[in-house]
C-alpha positions as CSV (number, residue, x, y, z in Angstrom):
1,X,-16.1,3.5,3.2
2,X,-16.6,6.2,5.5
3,X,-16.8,5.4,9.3
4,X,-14.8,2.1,9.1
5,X,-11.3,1.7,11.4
6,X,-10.3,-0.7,8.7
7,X,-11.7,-0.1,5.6
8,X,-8.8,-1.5,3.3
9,X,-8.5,-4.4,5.7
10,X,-11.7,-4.5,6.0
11,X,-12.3,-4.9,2.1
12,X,-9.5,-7.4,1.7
13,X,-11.2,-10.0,4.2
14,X,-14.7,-9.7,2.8
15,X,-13.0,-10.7,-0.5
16,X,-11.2,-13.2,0.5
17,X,-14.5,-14.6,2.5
18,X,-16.2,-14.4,-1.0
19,X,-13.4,-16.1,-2.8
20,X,-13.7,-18.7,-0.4
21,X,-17.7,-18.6,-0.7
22,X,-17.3,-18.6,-4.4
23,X,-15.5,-21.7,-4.9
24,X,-17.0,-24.1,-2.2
25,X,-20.0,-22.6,-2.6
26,X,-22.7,-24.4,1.0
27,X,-23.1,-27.1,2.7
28,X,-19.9,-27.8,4.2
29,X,-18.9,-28.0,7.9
30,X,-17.4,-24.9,9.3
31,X,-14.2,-26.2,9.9
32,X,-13.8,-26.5,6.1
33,X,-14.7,-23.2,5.5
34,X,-11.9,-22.1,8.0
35,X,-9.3,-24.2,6.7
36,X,-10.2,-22.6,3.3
37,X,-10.3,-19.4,4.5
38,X,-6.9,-19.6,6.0
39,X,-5.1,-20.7,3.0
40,X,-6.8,-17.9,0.9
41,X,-5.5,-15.6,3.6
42,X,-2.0,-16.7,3.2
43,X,-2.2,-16.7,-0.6
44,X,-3.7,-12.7,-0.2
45,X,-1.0,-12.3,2.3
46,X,-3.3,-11.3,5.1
47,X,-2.0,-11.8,8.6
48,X,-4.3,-13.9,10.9
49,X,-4.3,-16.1,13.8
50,X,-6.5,-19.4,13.3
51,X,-8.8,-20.0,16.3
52,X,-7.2,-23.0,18.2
């Protein structure tokens, strides 16, 4: 991934995204997708701040 700051970073947040994506699959409020996203970081060990 040439031309990227983060590329490893980069890689492990898209995945987790798609993890998240995977399993809830659409239609749900954003607020569940950022709740879900945040415990997938946490499991991936992927430090984050959650938007207040």
């Amino acid at each position: 991934m040439k031309g990227f700051l983060f590329p490893e970073e980069g890689f492990k947040i898209v995945g987790a995204a798609m993890e998240v994506y995977n399993q809830l699959g659409h239609g749900f409020l954003e607020a569940v997708y950022q709740e879900a996203l945040a415990i997938e970081m946490r499991i991936r060990d992927i430090p984050f701040q959650k938007h207040p």
